[in-house]
N, C-alpha and C positions, 0 to 999 in steps of 0.2 A: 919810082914805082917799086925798083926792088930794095931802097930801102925802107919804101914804107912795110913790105912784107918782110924784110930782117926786124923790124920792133916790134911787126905782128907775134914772130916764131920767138921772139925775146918774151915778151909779156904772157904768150902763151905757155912759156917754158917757165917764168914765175910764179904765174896762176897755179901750173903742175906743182913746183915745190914747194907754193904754199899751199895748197891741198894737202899735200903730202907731209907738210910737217903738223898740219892742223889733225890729220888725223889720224899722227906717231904720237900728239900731244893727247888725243880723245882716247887714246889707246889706251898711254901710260896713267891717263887723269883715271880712266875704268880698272884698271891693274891694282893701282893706290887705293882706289875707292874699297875693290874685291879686298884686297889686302886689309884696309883697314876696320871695315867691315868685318872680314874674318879674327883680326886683333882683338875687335871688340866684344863679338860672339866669345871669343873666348875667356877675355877678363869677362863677362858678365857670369859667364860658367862657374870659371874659378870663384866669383866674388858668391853666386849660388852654392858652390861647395862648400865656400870657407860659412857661409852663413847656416847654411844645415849640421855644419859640423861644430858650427857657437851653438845653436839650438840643441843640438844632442848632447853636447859637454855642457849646456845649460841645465840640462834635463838628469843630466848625471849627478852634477851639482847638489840639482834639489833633491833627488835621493837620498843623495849619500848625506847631505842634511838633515834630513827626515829620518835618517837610520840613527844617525847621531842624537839626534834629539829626544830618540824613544828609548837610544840606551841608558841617556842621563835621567831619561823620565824612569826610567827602571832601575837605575841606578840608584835615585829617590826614594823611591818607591822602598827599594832594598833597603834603605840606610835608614828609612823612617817605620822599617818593620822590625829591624836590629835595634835601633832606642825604643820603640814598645816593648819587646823583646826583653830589653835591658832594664827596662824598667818597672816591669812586669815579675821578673827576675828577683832584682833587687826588694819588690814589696813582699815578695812571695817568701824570700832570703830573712828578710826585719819579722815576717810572722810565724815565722819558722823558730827564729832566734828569743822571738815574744814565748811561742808554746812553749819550746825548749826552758826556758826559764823559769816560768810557769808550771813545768812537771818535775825538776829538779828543786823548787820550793816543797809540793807536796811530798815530794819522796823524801827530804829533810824534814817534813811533821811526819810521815808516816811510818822513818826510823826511830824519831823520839817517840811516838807510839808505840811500837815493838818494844824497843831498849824498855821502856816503861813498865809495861805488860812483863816483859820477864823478868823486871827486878821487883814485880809487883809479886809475881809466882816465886819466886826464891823469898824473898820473906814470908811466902804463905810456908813454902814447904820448911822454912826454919824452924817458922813457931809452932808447925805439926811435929816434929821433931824433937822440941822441948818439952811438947809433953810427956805426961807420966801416966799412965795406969789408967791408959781410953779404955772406954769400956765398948768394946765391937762388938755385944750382943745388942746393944740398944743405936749402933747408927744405924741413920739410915742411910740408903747408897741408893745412888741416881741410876734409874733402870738404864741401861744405852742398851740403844737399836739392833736390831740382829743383824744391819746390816748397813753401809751409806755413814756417815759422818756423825759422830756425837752432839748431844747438844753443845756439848760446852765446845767443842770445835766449830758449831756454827757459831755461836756467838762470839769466837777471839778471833774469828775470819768476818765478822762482820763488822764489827771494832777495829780490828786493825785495816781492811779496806776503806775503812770512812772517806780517813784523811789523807789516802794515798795519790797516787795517779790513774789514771781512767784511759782504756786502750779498746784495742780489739782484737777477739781471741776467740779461734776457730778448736772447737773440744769434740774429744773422740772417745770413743769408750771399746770394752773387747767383746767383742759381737758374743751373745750367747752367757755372759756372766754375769751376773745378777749382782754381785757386789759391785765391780764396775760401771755397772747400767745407774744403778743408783745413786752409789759418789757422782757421778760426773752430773746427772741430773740434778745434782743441790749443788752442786759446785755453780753450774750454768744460774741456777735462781737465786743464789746467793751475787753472782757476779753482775747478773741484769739488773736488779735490784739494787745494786751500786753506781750503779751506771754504767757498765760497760758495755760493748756494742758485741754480741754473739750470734751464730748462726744455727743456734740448739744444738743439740747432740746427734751427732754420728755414729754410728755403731760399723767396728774394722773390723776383718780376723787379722790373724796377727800366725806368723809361724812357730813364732816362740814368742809370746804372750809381755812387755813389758810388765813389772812388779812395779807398785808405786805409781808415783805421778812422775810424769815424764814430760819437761819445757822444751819442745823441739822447733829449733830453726835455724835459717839458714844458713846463717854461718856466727861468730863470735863479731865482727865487724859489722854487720846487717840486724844482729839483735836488739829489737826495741829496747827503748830504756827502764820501760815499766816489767822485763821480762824477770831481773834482778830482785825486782821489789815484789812479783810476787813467788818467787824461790824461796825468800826472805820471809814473806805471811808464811805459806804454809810450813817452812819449816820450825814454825815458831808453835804452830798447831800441833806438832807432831807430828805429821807428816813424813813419807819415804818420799824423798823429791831426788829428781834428779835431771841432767841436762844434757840435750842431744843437738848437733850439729848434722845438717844434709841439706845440700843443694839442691832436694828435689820437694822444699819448704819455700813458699814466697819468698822473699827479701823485704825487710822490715814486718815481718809478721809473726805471729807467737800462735803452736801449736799446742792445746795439752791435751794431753793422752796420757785416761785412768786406765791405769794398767792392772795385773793382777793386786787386791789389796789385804796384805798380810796380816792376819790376825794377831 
């Protein structure tokens, strides 16, 4: 009897420390689990972080491709406004070089014109010269104007403009004088009349009054080419001509201003 109750308090005392390790092993299985559990929570975190943070550096990506893409589009855009540009340029440069060539031929016939015209006046005035014993009570003399340009000056400025070059030219005249009003007035219809492009006549005061005709602009570098050629007519007419420089004249442009005109 008391050893069946010693295998009792045995197997009862086994039962205890398998209880007991059953549920050190439930404990530790819960612990592993919490643990692992908590592992996993956290790579899924990290693996959520690291994938917002691929999406936002994805996102940056395509920005900063997008920015690139608009500079090379503009960058195109640049380089293909610089060849119009260029090109535009260049055609502008050949019809420049075309006119240029084209008013350096007329100013070469409109020299041999001039030269012409005064070797034509020098043998008039030779053969007036050799003669003998005119008789002055029977010429007769070409009435000129009391005032404005002779005929025969209009006609060697209309002759000699033919064949020259054609511009454009802003005329002035001296406020309040009548011979100046005049001249510049037939100057202007003589030059429209040739083709040149004017703005009619102006009327200036003036402080001290220019004498003559006066070719003003803006500087000797800036002076049209045709400004030469007509220095050249009118001083061929006879003409007081003379030539002014001032920066406060366009660039490329040709002023004349009939000034006082000398009897």
């Amino acid at each position: 009897m008391l050893s069946w109750w010693s295998e009792l308090a045995s197997v009862a005392t086994l039962n205890t420390w398998l209880m007991a390790t059953t549920l050190a092993f439930a404990i530790l299985t819960g612990i592993f689990f919490f643990l692992t559990i908590s592992r996993q929570k956290q790579h899924f975190h990290r693996l959520l972080n690291d994938l917002k943070a691929s999406r936002k550096q994805v996102r940056n990506l395509e920005k900063a491709a997008e920015a690139i893409r608009k500079e090379l589009l503009e960058t195109q855009q640049h380089q293909d406004i610089s060849q119009l540009k260029l090109k535009t340029s260049k055609s502008s440069a050949a019809g420049l070089k075309q006119a240029l060539l084209d008013a350096r031929k007329r100013l070469q016939v409109a020299e041999l014109a001039i030269k012409a015209h005064n070797d034509e006046e020098k043998k008039r005035a030779a053969a007036s010269e050799e003669k003998d014993g005119e008789c002055f009570e029977t010429l007769e003399l070409e009435l000129e104007p009391d005032v404005g340009l002779s005929e025969s000056q209009r006609e060697q400025l209309i002759g000699l403009l033919d064949p020259g070059p054609k511009g454009n030219v802003d005329l002035f005249c001296v406020m309040g004088d009548e011979e100046s009003q005049t001249t510049a007035d037939q100057l202007e219809e003589i030059l429209t009349a040739d083709g040149w492009k004017t703005n009619g006549v102006s009327q200036t005061s003036f402080s001290t009054p220019p004498k003559g005709i006066v070719l003003a602009v803006n500087s000797k570098e800036t002076a049209p080419s045709y400004a030469s050629f007509l220095q050249r007519v009118f001083s061929t007419t006879g003409m007081d001509v003379s030539a002014k420089f001032d920066n406060k004249y366009r660039e490329w442009s040709l002023t004349i201003i009939v000034g006082i005109i000398a009897d």
